[in-house]
VMD Tcl script that draws the C-alpha trace (Angstrom):
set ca {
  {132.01 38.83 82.96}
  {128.25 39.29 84.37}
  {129.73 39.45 88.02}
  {132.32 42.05 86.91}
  {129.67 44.31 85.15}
  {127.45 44.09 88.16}
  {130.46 45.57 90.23}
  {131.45 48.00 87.93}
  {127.72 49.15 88.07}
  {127.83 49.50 91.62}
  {130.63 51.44 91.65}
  {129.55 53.72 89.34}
  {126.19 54.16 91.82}
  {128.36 54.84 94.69}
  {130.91 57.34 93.21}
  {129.45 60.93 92.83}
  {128.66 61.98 89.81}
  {129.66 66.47 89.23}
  {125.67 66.77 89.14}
  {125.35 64.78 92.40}
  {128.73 66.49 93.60}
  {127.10 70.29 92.52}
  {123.61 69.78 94.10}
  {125.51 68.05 97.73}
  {127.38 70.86 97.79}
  {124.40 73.36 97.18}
  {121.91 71.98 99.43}
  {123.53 73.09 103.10}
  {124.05 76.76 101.15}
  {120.17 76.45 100.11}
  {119.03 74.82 103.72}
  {121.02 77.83 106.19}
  {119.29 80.56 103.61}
  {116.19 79.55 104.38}
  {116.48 78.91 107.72}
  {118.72 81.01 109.56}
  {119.03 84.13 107.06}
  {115.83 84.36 105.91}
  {117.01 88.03 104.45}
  {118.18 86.43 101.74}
  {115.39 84.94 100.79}
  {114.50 86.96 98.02}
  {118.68 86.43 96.43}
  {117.52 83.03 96.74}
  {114.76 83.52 94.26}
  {116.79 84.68 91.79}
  {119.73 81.88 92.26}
  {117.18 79.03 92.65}
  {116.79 78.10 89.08}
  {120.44 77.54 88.89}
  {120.23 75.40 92.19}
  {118.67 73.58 94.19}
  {115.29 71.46 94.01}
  {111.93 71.97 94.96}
  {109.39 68.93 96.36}
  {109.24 65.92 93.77}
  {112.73 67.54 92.14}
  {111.21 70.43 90.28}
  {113.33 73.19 90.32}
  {111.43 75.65 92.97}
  {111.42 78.62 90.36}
  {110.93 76.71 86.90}
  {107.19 76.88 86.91}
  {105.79 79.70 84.68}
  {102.47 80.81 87.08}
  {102.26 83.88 89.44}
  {101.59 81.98 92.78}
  {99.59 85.66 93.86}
  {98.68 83.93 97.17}
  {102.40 83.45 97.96}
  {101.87 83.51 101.83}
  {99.22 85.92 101.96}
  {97.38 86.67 105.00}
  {93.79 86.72 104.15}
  {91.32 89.57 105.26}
  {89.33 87.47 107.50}
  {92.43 86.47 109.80}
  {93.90 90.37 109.80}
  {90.09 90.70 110.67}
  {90.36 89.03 113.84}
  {93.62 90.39 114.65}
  {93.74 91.81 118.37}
  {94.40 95.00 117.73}
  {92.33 95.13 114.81}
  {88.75 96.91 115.24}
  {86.62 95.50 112.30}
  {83.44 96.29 110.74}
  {80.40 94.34 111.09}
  {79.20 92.89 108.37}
  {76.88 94.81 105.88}
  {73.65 93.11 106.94}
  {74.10 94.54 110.79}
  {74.08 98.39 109.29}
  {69.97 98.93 109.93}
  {69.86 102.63 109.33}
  {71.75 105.88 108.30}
  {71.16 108.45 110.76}
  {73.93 110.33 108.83}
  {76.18 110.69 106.06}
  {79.03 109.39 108.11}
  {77.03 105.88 108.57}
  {77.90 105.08 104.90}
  {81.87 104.23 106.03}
  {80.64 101.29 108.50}
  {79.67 99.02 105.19}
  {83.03 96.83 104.40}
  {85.00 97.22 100.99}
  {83.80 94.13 99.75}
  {80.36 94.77 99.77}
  {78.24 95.52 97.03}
  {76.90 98.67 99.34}
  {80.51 99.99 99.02}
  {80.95 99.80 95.18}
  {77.19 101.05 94.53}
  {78.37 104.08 96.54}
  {81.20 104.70 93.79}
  {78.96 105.46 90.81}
  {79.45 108.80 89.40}
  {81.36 109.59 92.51}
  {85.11 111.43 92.44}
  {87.17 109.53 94.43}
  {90.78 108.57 94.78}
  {91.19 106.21 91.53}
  {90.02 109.21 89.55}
  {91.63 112.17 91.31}
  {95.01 112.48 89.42}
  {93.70 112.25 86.44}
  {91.00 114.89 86.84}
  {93.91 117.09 88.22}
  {95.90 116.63 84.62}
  {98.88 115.49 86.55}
  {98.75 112.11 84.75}
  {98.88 113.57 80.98}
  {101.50 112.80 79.19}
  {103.35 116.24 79.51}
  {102.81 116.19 83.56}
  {103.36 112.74 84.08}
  {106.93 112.91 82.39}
  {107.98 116.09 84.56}
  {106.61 113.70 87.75}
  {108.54 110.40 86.32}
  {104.76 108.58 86.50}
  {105.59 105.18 85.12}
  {103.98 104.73 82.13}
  {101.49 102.32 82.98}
  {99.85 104.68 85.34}
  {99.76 107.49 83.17}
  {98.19 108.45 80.00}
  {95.11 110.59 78.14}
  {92.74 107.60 78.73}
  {93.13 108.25 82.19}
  {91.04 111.17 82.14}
  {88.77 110.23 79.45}
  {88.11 107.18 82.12}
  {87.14 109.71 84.41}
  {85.13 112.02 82.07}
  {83.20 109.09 81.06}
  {83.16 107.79 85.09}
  {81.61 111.33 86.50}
  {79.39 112.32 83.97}
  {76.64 108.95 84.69}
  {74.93 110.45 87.97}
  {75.23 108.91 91.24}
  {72.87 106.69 92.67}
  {71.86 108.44 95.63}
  {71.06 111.74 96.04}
  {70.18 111.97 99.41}
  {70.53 110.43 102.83}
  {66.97 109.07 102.58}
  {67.58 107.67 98.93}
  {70.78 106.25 100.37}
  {69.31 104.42 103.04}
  {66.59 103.12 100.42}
  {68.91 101.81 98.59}
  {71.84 100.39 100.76}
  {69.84 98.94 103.98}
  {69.45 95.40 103.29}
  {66.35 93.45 103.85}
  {66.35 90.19 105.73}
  {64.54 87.55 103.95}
  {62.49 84.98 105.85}
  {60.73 87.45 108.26}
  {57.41 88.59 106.06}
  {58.24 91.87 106.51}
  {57.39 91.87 110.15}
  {60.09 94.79 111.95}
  {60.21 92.48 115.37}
  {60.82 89.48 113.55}
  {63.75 91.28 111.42}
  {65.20 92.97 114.44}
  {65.48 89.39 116.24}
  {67.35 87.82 112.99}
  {69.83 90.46 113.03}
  {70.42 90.32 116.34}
  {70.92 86.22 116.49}
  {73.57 86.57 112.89}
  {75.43 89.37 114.96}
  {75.67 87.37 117.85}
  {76.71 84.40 115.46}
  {79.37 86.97 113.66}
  {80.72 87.60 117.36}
  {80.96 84.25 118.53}
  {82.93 83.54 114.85}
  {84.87 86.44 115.95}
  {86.52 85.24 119.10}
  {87.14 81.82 117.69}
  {89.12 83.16 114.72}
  {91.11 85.51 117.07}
  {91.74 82.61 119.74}
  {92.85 80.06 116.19}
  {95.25 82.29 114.49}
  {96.86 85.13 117.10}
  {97.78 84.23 120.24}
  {100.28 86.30 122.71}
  {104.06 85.69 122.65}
  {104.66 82.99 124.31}
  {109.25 81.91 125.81}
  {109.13 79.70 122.91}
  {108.33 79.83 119.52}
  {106.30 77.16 117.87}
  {107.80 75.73 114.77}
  {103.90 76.09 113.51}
  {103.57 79.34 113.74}
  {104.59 82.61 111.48}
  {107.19 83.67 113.58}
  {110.66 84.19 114.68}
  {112.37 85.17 117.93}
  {114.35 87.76 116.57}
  {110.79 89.46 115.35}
  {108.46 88.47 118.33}
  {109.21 91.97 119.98}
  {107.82 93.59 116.69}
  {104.97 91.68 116.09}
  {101.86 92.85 118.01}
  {100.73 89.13 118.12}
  {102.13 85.56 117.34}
  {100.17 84.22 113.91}
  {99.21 80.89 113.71}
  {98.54 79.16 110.31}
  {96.07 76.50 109.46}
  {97.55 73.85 107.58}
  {94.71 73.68 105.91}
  {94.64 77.43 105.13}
  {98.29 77.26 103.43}
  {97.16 74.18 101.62}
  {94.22 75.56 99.64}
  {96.30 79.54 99.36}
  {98.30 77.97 96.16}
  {96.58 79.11 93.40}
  {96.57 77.80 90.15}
  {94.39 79.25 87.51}
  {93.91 77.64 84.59}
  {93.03 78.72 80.84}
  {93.96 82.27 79.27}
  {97.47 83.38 78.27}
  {100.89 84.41 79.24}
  {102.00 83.26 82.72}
  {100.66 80.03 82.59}
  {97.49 80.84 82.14}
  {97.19 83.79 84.44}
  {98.99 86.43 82.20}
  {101.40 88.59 84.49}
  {100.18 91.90 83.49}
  {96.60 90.89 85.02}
  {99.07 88.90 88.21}
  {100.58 91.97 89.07}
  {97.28 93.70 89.68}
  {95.56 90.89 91.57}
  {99.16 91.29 93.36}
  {97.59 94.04 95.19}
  {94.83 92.86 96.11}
  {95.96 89.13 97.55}
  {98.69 90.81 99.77}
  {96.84 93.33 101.08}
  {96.05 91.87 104.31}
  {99.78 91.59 104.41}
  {100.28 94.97 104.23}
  {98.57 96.19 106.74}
  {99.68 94.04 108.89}
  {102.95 96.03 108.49}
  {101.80 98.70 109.74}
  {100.02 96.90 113.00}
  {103.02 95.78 113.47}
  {105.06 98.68 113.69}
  {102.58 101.17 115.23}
  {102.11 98.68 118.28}
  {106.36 98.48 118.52}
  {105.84 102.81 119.08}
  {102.51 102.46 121.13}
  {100.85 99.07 121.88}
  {97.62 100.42 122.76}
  {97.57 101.71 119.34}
  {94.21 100.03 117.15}
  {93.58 99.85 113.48}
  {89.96 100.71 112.49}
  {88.25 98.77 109.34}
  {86.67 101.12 107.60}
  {84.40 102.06 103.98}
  {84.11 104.87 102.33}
  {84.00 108.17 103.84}
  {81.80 110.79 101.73}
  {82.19 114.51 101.05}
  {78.51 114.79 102.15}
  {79.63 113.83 105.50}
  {82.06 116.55 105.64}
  {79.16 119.25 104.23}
  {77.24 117.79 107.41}
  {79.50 118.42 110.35}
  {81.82 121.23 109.17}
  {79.23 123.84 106.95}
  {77.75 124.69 110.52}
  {78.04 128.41 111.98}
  {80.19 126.95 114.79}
  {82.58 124.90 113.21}
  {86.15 126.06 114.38}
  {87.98 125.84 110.82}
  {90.59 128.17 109.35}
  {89.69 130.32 106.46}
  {91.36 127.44 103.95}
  {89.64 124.53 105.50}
  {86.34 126.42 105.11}
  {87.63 127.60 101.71}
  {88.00 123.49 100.61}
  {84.55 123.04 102.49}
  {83.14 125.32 100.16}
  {84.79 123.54 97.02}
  {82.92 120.57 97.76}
  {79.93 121.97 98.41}
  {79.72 123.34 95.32}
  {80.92 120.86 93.48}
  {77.68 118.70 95.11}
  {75.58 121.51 93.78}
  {76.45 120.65 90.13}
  {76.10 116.84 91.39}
  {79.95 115.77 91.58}
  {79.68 114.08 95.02}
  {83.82 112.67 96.28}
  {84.44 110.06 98.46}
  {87.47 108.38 99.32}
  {87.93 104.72 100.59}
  {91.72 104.27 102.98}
  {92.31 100.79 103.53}
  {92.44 101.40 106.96}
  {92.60 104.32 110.21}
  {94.99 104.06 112.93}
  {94.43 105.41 116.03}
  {96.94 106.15 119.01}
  {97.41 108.12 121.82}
  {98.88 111.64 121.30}
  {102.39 111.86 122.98}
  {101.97 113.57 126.52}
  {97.99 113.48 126.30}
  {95.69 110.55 128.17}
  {92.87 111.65 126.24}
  {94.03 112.97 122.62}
  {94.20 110.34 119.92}
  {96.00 110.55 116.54}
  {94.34 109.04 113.75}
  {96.14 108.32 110.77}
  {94.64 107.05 107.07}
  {96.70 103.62 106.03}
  {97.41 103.18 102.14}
  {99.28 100.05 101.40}
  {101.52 99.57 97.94}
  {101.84 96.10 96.83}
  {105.22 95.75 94.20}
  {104.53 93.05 92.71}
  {107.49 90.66 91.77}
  {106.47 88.88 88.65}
  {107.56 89.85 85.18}
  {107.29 89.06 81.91}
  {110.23 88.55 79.11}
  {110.84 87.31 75.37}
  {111.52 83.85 74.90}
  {114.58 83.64 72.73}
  {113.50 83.33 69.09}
  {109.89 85.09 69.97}
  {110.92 87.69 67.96}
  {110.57 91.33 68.87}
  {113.96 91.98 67.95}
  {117.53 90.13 67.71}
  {119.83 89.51 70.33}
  {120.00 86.25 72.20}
  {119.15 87.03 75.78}
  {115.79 87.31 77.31}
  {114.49 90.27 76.28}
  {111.64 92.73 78.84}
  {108.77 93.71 76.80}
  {104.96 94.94 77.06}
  {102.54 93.33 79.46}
  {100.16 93.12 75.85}
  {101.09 90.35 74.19}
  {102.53 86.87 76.84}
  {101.29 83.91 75.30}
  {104.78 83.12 74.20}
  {106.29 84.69 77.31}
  {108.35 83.51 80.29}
  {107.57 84.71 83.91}
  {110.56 85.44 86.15}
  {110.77 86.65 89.35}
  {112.65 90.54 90.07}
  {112.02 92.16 92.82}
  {113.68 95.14 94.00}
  {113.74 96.77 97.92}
  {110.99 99.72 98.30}
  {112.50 103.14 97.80}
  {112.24 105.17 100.92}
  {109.76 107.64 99.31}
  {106.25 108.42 98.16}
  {105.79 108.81 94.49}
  {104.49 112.29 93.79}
  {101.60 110.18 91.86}
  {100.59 108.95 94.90}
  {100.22 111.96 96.82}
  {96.56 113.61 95.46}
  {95.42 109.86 96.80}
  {96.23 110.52 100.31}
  {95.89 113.81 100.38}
  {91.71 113.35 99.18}
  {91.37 110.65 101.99}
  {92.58 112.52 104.64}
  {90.43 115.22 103.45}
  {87.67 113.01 103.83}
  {88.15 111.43 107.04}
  {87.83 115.17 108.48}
  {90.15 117.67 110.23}
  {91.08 116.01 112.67}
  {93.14 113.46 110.37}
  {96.29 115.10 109.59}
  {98.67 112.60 108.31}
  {98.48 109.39 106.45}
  {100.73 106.46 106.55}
  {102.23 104.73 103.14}
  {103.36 101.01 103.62}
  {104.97 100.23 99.92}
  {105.72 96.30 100.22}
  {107.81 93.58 98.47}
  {107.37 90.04 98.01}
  {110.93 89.25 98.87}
  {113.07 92.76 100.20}
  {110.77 94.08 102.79}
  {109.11 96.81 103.39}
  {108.89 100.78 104.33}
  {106.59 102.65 105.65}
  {106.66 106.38 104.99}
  {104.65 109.37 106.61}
  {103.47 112.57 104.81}
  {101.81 115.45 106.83}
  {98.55 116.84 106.06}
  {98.69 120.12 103.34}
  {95.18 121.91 103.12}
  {96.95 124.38 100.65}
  {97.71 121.53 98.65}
  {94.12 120.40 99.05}
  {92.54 123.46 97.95}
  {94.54 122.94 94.65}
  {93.33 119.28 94.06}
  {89.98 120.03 94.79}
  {89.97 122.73 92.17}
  {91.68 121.53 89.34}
  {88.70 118.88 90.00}
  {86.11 121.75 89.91}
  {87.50 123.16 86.27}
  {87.44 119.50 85.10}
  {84.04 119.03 85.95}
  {82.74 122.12 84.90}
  {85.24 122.31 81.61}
  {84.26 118.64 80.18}
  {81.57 116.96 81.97}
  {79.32 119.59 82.42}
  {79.44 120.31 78.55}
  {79.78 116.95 77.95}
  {82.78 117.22 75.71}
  {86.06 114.39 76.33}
  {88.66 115.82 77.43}
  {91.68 117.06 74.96}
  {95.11 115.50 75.61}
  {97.32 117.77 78.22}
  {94.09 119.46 79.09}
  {94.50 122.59 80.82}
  {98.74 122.74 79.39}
  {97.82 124.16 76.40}
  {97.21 128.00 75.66}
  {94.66 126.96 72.69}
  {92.62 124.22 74.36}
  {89.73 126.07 76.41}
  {89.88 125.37 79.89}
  {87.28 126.88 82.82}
  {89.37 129.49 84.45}
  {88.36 130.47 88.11}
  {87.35 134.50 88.81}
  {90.51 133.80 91.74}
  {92.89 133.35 89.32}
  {95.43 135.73 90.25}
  {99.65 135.47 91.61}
  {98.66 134.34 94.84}
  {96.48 131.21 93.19}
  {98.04 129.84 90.62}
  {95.56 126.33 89.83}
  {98.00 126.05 86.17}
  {98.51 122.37 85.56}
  {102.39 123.46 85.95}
  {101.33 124.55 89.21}
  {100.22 121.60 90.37}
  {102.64 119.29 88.92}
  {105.28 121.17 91.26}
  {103.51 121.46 94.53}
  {102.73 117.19 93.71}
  {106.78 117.08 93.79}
  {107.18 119.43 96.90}
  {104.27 117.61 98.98}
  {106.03 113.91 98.19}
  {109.19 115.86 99.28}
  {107.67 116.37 103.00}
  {107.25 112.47 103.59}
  {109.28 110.75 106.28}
  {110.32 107.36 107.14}
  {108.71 105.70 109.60}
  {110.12 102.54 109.65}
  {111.85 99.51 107.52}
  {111.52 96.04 107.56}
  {113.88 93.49 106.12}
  {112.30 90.77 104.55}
  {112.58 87.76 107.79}
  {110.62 91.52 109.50}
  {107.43 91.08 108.04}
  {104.64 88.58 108.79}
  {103.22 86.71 106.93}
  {100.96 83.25 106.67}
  {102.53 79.98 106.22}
  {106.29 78.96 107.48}
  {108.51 81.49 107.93}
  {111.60 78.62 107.79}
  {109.68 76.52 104.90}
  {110.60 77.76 101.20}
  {107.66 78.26 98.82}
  {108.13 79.03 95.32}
  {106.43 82.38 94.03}
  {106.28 80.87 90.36}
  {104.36 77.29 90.05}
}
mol new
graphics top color blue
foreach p $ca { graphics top sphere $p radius 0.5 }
foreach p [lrange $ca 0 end-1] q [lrange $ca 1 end] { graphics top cylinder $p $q radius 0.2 }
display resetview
């Protein structure tokens, strides 16, 4: 009887069970997704908890954490990208000769955010416009978690502290860093800098020579890329193992997502993939012109504008000068703007060797991660998951749903581009959009230049700062809407100018209107770090 029950046993390890059977049968489908139709990748996502098996047979999607790193380039590879022109770092900047010397210090630096204190800039725009109260922001379809009252009250309370420089001289006071270690001796200084710059250089061309290289017949398993893709890709990217290793994140402690709450994932979203994004745009620039560069920039100030376009021979038409003059007096009651793009390209004009187009780059990161109702979390009957408020996760479960990029600009992002071309100067006259999924690809749009639109923005900012900050009253919900909530009224007003908050709410709509589409990228299109054929989960 022992021999019979070992055989029996046997058999039974040999014949397949209809788990066994299921998951044979699913792991060729799984395998040929990822690895020749890497389109599908972000189907997959959604089908994977049903299928197949990640490494040490955890499902790949079960995990409840926002892997925000998911194969993210970071800034200091994109940084030595060929075609990339970056900024030195902060220490390098020695003096400010002008206002325009204030956009060489890098976004991360604490130079960059001192520079945003009581400053108007592109985060507070909109709302100082009164296109994202509630009655404007419903005609405009803003989603609800970028609009709202507190928006401007944010701003209220943002412009009325002062800003921290008030002149070129304070500025350079105040941003300049001081070396340490040379007793204050100028020669001594001078040499320092000039040994870490060399230093930053050599750092420079070994990053560049490590993770881009040229296309090369073949394609290195190793490497980032594809054939199908290596004619759209401005450079092959190389990935440290070491460098995809470490990019997993895993936060511990707080609530909802595993400990990294998705509401607070989807914001650091945007700022992980980045990098990514702008890559995008690299990428497809070079595919039009391949001498075409991307320029790191900061922030570029409205002084800087005051400097080289107030002068008696400035060639400007009567609306540029009219914006000019907006911003000059909106210095004089000590608003200062600024605005910060996450990048300028610059290529050759069509039919000109010597005439450049340059282009402000704003990159949208969707993020994929969201948040449901466990059943029996309450909130409501019904037996299904159920979507609900980013407020309260701790009982939550994360799931992944991502959805392709519309090919459009929200009119909610249109005051944003339109203030940062503004402040690059008139010779900037479009700005590129690259609105980016985790798993559907990507589009980038183009919207033209509008100084009539302009002179609106700039002042429905002037009656906000003169109707709330400058009387230092908050401002009253659908400010400027409403017939019995006083509201600074221009001496222009007349049929020609019409600064109404219904006014502007329109010409938002028609501006996001005049956007075109530049290009799209499926998902296997865009590059990114780690293995292009190697699944990684975006949920650990």
């Amino acid at each position: 009887m022992l021999i019979e029950d070992k055989k029996k046993k046997e058999n039974m390890k040999k014949t397949p069970t209809a788990a066994a059977t299921a998951a044979a049968a699913a792991a060729p489908v799984a395998a040929a997704s990822e690895q020749g139709n890497e389109q599908n990748h972000g189907r997959a996502h959604e089908v994977s908890k049903k299928r197949g098996k990640g490494r040490g047979g955890k499902r790949a999607h079960d995990g409840n954490v926002p892997n925000i790193e998911w194969r993210a380039v970071p800034e200091s590879h994109l940084r030595a990208h060929p075609c990339v022109s970056p900024l030195p770092a902060s220490y390098a900047v020695r003096e400010l000769s002008s206002w325009s010397d204030v956009s060489l210090f890098r976004q991360s630096s604490t130079q960059w955010r001192d520079l945003h204190q009581g400053r108007l800039t592109t985060s507070r725009m909109a709302a100082a416009m009164g296109v994202l109260e509630p009655r404007a922001a419903e005609a405009m379809g803003v989603p609800r978690g970028l609009a709202g009252h507190r928006k401007a009250v944010n701003a209220f309370h943002h412009l009325s502290s002062p800003s921290l420089f008030s002149s070129l001289g304070d500025a350079e006071a105040g941003l300049i860093e001081r070396i340490h270690g040379t007793d204050g001796d100028s020669e001594d200084e001078e040499d320092l800098v000039l040994s870490m710059m060399q230093n930053d250089l050599q750092s420079l061309a070994r990053d560049r020579a490590l993770y881009w290289r040229r296309w090369r017949a073949t394609s290195s398993s190793s490497c980032s890329s594809s054939p199908a893709t290596s004619g759209r890709w401005a450079a092959e990217y190389v990935t440290p193992r070491r460098v995809r290793e470490e990019s997993k994140f895993r936060p511990t402690g707080g609530s909802g997502g595993g400990g990294l709450g998705v509401s607070r994932a989807r914001m650091m979203w945007g700022n992980m993939q980045e990098a990514t994004a702008v890559l995008c745009s690299i990428n497809v620039m070079h595919a039009i012109d391949p001498d075409a560069v991307m320029l790191e920039c900061g922030m570029f100030p409205g002084e800087a504008l005051l400097d080289s376009q107030l002068s008696p021979t400035a060639v400007m038409s009567d609306i540029e000068r009219r914006n000019i003059e907006i911003v000059a007096e909106l210095q004089r009651m000590g608003c200062r703007i600024g605005a910060s793009p996450d990048g300028l390209m610059v290529r050759k004009a069509p039919g000109s060797a010597t005439e450049h187009i340059v282009e402000v780059v704003e990159v949208k990161n969707h993020s994929p991660f969201m948040s449901v109702r466990k059943r029996g979390s309450g909130g409501g009957g019904g037996g299904a998951h159920q979507m609900k408020a980013a407020s309260d996760e701790r009982d939550d479960k994360t799931i992944i749903r991502d959805r392709a990029p519309p090919a459009e600009i929200p009119p909610w992002y249109v005051p944003q581009l339109m203030l940062e071309m503004f402040c690059v100067g008139q010779h900037c006259r479009s700005a590129l959009l690259v609105r980016l999924t985790a798993t559907k690809g990507a589009t980038i749009m183009r919207l033209p230049r509008d100084d009539a639109y302009i002179t609106l923005m700039l002042e429905r900012a002037l009656r906000f700062y003169k109707s709330f900050v400058l009387r230092k009253r908050e401002p009253t919900v659908d400010f400027g809407n409403n017939p019995f909530v006083p509201f600074y009224d221009s001496e222009s007003d007349d049929a020609e100018n019409d600064f109404s908050v219904a006014a502007a709410v329109e010409f938002t709509m028609r501006v996001a209107k005049t956007a075109t589409v530049v290009d799209t990228l499926e998902h296997r299109q865009v590059q990114r770090a780690g293995h292009a054929k190697k699944f990684e989960p975006l949920l650990l």
